[in-house]
C-alpha positions as CSV (number, residue, x, y, z in Angstrom):
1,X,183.7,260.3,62.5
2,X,185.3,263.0,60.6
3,X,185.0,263.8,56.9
4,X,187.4,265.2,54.2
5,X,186.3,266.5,51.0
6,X,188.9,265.4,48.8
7,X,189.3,268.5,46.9
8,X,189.6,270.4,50.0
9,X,192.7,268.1,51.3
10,X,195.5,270.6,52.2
11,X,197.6,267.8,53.1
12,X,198.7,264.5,52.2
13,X,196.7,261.4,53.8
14,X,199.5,259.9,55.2
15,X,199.6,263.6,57.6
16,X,196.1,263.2,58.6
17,X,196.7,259.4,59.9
18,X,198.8,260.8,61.7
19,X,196.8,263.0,64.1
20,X,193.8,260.3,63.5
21,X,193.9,259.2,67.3
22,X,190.8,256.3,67.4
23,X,188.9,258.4,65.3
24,X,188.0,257.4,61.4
25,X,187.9,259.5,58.4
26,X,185.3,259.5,55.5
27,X,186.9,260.6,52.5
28,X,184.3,262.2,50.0
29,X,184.3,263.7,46.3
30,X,181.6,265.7,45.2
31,X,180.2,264.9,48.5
32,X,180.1,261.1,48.3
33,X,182.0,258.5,50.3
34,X,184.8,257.6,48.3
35,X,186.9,256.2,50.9
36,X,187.7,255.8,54.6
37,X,190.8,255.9,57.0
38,X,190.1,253.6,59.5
39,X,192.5,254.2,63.0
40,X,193.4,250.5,64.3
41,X,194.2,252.1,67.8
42,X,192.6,249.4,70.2
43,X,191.6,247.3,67.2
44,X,193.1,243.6,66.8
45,X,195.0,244.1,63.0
46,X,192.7,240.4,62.1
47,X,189.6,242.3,62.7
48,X,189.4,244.7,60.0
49,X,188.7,241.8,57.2
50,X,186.4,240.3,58.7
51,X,184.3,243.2,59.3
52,X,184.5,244.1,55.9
53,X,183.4,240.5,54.6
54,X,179.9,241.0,54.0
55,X,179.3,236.9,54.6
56,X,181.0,237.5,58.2
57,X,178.9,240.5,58.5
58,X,175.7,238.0,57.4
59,X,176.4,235.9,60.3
60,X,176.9,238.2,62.9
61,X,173.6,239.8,62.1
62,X,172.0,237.1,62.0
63,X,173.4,235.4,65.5
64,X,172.3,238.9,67.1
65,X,168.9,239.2,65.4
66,X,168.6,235.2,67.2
67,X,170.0,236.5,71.0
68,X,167.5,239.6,70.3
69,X,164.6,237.3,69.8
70,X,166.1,235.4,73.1
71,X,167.3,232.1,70.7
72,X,169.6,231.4,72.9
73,X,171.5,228.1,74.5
74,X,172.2,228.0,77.9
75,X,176.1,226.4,79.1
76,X,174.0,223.8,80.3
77,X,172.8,222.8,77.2
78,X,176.0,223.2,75.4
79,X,178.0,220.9,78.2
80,X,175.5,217.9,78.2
81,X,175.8,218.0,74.0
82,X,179.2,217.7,74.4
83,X,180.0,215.1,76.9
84,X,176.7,212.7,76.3
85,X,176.1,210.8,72.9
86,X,173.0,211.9,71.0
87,X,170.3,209.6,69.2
88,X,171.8,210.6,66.0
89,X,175.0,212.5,64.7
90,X,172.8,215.5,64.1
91,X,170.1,215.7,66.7
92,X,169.8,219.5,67.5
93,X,169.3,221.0,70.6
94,X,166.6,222.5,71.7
95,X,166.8,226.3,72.5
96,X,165.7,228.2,75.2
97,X,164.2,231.5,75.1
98,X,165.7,233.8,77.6
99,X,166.1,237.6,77.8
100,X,168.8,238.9,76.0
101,X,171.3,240.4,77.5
102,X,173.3,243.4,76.0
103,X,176.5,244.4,76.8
């Protein structure tokens, strides 16, 4: 990720988007982050607000923090919820541990 001093900016932003490829730009002053120019290239456009939603963000943390620690369900278990009827409207599943994967 590239940076840009503000002060130093010879150009106008709009230029530098231009030759931004799927790189990102940090814009600083006095050395602190002030802003970004984030390249969309190979980015779906409904991403972006999401991964600046710091609920979304939340979540996502904690579903991998769950896969990491191998809280997992299996298809298996998702299937038989769904097509058999439960003791109750809210009877969890059970989880399974497995090795998480990473990909």
């Amino acid at each position: 990720m590239k940076t840009l001093e503000l002060k130093k900016a010879s150009k106008a932003l709009a230029d530098y988007a231009t030759h931004l490829g799927a790189e990102s730009i940090v814009i600083t002053s006095n050395k602190k982050p002030v802003a970004v120019r984030v390249s969309l290239q190979g980015v779906e456009r409904e991403s972006l607000p999401l991964s600046l939603n710091p609920a979304f963000m939340k979540i996502i943390r904690r579903a991998r923090a769950e896969v990491k620690r191998g809280e997992v369900y299996s298809l298996q278990q998702v299937k038989q919820e769904m097509l058999t009827e439960t003791d109750g409207p809210n009877k969890p599943l059970r989880r399974t541990h497995r090795k998480a994967v990473r990909r």
